[in-house]
C-alpha positions as CSV (number, residue, x, y, z in Angstrom):
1,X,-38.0,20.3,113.6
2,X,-36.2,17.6,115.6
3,X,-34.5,15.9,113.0
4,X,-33.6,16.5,109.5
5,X,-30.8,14.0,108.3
6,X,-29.6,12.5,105.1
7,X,-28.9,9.5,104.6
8,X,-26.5,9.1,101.8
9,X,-24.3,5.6,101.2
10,X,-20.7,4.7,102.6
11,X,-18.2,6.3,100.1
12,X,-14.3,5.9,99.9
13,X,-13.4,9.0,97.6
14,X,-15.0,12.4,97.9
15,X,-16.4,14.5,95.5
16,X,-13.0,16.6,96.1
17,X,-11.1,13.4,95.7
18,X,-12.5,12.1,92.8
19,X,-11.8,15.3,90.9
20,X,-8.0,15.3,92.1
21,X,-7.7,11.8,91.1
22,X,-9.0,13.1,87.6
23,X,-6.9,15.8,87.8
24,X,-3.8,13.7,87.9
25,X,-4.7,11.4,85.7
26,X,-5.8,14.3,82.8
27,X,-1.9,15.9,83.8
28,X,-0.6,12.5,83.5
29,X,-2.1,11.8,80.1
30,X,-1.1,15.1,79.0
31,X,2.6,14.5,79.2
32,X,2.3,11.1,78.0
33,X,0.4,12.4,75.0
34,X,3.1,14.9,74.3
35,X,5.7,12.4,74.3
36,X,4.0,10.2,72.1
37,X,3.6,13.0,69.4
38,X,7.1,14.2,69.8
39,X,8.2,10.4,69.8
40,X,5.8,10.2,66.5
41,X,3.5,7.7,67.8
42,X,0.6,9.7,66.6
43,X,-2.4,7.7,67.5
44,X,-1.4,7.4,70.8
45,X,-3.0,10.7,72.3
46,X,-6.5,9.2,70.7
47,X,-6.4,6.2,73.0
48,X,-5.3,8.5,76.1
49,X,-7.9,10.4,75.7
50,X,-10.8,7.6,75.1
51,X,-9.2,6.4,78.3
52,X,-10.2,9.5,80.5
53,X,-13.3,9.7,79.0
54,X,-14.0,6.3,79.7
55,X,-12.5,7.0,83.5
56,X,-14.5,10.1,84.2
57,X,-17.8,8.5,82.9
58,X,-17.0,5.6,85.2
59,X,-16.8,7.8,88.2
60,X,-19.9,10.0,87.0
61,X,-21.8,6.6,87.0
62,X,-20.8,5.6,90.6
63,X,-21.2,8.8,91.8
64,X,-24.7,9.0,90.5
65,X,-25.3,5.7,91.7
66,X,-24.5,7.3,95.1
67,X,-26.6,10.3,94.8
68,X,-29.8,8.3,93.4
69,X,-29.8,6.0,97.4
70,X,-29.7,9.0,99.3
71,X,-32.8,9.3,101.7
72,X,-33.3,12.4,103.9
73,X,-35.2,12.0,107.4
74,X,-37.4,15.2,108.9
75,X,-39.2,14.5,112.1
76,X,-41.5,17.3,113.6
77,X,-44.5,17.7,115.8
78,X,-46.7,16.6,113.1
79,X,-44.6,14.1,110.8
80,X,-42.8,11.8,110.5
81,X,-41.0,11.7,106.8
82,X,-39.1,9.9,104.5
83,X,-38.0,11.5,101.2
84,X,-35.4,9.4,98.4
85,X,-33.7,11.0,95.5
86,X,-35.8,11.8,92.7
87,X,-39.1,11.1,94.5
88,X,-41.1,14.2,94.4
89,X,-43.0,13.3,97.0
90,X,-42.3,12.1,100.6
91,X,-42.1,8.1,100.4
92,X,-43.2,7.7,104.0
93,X,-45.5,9.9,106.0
94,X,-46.9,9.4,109.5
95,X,-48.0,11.1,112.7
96,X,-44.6,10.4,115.5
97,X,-47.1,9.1,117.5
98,X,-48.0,6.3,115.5
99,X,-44.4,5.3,114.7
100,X,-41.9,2.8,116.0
101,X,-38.2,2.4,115.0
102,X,-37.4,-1.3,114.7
103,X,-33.9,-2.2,114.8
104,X,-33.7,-5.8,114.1
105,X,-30.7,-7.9,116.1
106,X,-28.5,-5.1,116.3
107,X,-25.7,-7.2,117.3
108,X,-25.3,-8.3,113.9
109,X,-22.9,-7.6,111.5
110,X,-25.7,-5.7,109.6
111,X,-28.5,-5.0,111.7
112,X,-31.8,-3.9,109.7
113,X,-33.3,-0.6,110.3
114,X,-37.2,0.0,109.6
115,X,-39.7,2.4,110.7
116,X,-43.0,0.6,111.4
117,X,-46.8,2.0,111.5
118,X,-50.2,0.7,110.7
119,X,-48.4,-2.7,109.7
120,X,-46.2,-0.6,107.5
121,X,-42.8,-0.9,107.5
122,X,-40.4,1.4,105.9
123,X,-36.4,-0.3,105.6
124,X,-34.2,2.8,106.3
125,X,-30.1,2.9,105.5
126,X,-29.9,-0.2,103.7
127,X,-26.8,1.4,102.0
128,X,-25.0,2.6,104.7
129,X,-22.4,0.5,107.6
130,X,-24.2,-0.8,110.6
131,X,-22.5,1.6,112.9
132,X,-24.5,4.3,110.6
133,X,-27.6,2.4,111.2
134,X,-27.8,2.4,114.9
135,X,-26.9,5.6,115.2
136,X,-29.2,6.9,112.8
137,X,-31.8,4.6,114.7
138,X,-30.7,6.4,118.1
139,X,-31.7,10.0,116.5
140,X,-34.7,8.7,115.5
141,X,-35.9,7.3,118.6
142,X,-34.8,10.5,119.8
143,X,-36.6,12.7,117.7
144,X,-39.8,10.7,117.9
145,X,-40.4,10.6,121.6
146,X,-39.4,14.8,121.3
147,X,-41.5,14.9,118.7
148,X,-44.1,13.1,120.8
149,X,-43.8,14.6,123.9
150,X,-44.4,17.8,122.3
151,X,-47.9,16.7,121.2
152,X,-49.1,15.1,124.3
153,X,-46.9,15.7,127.3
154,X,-47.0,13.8,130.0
């Protein structure tokens, strides 16, 4: 295999991150409820905690908003693949030696990444920073002419 990569979007707050932040905020409700009880402002608590509910179901959405663009990249000898979260099946599926990588003005603030066969075209990292993109379009170049060279050497 000459590549195998995932593709998964730009994110500010880790996994890790997210449940510290949660963390926190469930320690800092938890005093603030207990205050408010010993204080006697009894319904308090209730809107503390619709508020982390509210706050951990907003960073389960994003983060399975995340999870649902990832794509994963294999190139070998015989294929060339694209698979995307929750597809069961590979999305894309050609021979390396019928596939180009297109990066389209990749001076641009967001160049556009697609991998091209037949008159197909398959738009790659559309969720992820431009720097991301030409990388990832390096590897694949990469891993295609390997993967090519393989096949038929020169």
């Amino acid at each position: 295999m000459y590549l195998d990569h995932a593709v998964e979007p730009n994110r500010s707050l880790s996994r890790q991150g997210m449940l510290v932040v949660l963390g926190v905020l469930l320690v800092f409700n938890l005093f603030t409820a207990g205050f408010m009880i010993v204080i006697g402002a009894y319904p308090a608590p209730i809107f503390l905690g619709a508020d982390m509910i509210a706050v951990t179901a907003a960073f389960w959405i994003m983060d399975r908003r995340r999870s649902l663009r990832a794509e994963r990249v294999t190139v070998t000898s015989d294929w060339v693949e694209v698979y995307r979260a929750g597809a069961a099946a590979a999305v894309w599926s050609t021979a390396p030696g019928f596939t180009r990588v297109v990066l389209e003005d990749p001076d641009a603030d967001l160049p556009r990444l697609r991998l091209a066969s037949a008159g197909r075209y398959l738009e790659l990292g559309a969720h992820v920073g431009p720097a991301a993109r030409t990388r990832l379009a390096g590897e694949l170049q990469d891993a295609i002419r390997r993967a090519r060279d393989e096949r038929h050497p020169s």
